[in-house]
C-alpha positions in Angstrom: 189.9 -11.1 297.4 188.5 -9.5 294.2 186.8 -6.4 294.9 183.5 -5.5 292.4 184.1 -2.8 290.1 182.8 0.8 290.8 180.4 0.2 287.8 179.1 -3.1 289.2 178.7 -1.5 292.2 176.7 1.0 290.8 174.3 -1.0 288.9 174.0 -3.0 292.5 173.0 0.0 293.8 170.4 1.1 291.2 169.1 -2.1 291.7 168.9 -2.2 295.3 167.0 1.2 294.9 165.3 0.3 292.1 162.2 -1.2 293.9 159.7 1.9 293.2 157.5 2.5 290.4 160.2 5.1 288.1 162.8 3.0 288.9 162.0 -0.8 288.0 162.7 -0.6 284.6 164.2 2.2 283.4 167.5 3.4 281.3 169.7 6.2 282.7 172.2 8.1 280.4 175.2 10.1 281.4 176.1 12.8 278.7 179.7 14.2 278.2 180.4 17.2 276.2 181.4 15.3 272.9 178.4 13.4 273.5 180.3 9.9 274.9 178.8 8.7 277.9 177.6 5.9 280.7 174.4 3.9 281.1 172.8 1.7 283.4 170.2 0.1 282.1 166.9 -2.0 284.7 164.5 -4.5 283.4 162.0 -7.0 285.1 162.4 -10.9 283.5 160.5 -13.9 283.7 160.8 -15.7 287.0 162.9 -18.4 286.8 164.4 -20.9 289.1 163.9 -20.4 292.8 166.6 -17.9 294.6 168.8 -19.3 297.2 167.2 -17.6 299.8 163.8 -19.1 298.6 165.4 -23.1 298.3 166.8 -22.6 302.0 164.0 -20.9 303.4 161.7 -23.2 305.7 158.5 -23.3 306.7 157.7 -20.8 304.0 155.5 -21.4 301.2 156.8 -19.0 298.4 153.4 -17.7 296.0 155.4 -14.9 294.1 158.5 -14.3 292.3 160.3 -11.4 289.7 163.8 -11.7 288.4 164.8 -8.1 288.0 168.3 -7.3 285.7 170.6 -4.7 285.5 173.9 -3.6 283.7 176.0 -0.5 283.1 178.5 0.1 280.6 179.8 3.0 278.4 178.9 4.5 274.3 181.1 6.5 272.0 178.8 8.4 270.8 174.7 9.4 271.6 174.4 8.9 267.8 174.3 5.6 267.1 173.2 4.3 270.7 170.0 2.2 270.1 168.4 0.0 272.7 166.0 -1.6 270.4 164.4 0.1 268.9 164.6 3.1 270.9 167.2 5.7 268.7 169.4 8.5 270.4 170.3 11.0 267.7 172.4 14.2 269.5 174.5 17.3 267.7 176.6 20.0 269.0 176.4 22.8 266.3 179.0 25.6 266.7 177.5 28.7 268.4 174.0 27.0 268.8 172.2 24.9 271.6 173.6 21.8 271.7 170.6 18.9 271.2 169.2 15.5 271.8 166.8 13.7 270.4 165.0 10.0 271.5 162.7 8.2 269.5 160.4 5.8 271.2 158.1 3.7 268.9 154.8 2.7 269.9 152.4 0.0 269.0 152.1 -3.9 269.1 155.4 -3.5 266.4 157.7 -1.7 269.3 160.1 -4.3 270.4 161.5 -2.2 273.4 158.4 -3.3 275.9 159.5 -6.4 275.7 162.8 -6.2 276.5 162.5 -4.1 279.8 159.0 -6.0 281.0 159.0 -9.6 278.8 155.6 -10.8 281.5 152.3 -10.3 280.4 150.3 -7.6 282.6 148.5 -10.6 284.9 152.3 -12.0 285.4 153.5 -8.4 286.4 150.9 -7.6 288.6 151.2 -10.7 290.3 154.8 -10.5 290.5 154.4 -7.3 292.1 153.9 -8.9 295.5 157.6 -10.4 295.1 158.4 -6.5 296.2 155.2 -6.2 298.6 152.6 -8.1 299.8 150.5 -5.2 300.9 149.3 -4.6 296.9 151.1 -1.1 297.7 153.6 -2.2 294.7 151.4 -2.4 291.7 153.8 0.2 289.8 156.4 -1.9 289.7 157.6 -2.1 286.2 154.3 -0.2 285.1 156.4 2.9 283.4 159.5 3.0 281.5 162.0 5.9 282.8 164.1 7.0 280.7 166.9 9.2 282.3 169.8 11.6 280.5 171.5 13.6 283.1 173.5 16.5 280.2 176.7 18.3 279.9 174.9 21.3 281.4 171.4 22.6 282.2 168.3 21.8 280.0 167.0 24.8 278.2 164.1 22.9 276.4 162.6 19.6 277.0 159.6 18.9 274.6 157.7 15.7 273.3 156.1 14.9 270.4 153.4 12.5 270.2 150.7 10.8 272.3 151.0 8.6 274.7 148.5 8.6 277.9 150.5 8.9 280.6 153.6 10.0 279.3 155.3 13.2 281.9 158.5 14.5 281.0 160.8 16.7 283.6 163.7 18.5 283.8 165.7 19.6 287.2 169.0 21.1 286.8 170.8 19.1 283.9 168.6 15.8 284.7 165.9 15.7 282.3 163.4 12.5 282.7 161.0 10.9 280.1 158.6 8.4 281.9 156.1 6.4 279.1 153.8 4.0 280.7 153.9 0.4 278.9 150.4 -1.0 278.3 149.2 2.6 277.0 152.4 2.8 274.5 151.7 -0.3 273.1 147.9 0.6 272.1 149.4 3.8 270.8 149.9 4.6 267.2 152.5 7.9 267.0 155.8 7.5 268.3 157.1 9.4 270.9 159.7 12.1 269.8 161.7 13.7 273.0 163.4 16.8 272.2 165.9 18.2 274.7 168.6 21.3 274.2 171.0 22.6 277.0 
């Protein structure tokens, strides 16, 4: 019997987990010292076929439905990682803060929106009750999280730009960016996140 790999099983288990509104669609980055590192990346897709649950299922008449995809792998280098059009830039001066820096572009031009939500807003809304019928699921694939856990503790975590909505955090050597869809793609600035440890 073939056993899963301990990176598939961790993108299962973001996925598993990934059913609350910072968590549907996000990226999550795991920094080394000479900047190599692990990501897992979420994203909703359009519906497609039925499920085998769903096809085998009687007496049910199934109303909504979400595809949700996930992967994880490994980069060389923060420089150069781009998920498209999002850019990681990252340096490690001698003697200074070491620093990272994400660009997020905004406006009916970014193409990253529609690779982590391709629905419209209607179709996500609606596909919201795949999660829960109650409407208490709305979120779902509303924000974008962006995640970079560092080599060590954040010392500075800054954005440039506006976006409504946006929040960024940092706990510990977790720092989190979350940029909410619909209002990044009205917006004109990009988004510039800053971060130091």
């Amino acid at each position: 019997m073939k056993l899963p790999s301990p990176i598939a099983c961790a993108a299962l288990t973001l996925l598993l987990h990934s059913c609350d509104e910072d968590n549907a669609v996000s990226a999550r980055l795991r920094l080394r010292a000479d900047l190599s590192g692990t990501i897992v990346v979420s994203a909703l897709a359009a519906p497609g076929a039925p499920g085998a649950v769903e096809e085998r299922a009687v007496g049910a008449t199934f109303e909504h439905r979400v595809t949700m995809q996930g992967a994880s792998g490994r980069f060389p280098s923060l420089p150069g990682l781009n998920l498209a059009d999002i850019t990681f830039a990252a340096g490690t001066p001698e003697g200074g803060l070491r620093w990272c820096r994400v660009e997020v572009p905004t406006g009916a031009a970014a193409e990253w929106p529609a690779l982590f939500v391709p629905i419209s807003e209607e179709e996500r809304l609606a596909a919201a009750d795949a999660f829960d019928p109650s409407g208490r699921a709305r979120d779902i694939g509303r924000t974008l999280k962006l995640e970079i856990e560092l080599p060590g503790p954040a010392v500075g975590n800054g954005v440039t730009g506006r976006v409504r909505g946006t929040k960024n955090t940092a706990d510990g050597s977790i720092a989190t960016l979350i940029v909410p869809i619909v209002p990044a793609r009205e917006a004109t600035d990009p988004l510039v996140w800053h971060l130091t440890w």
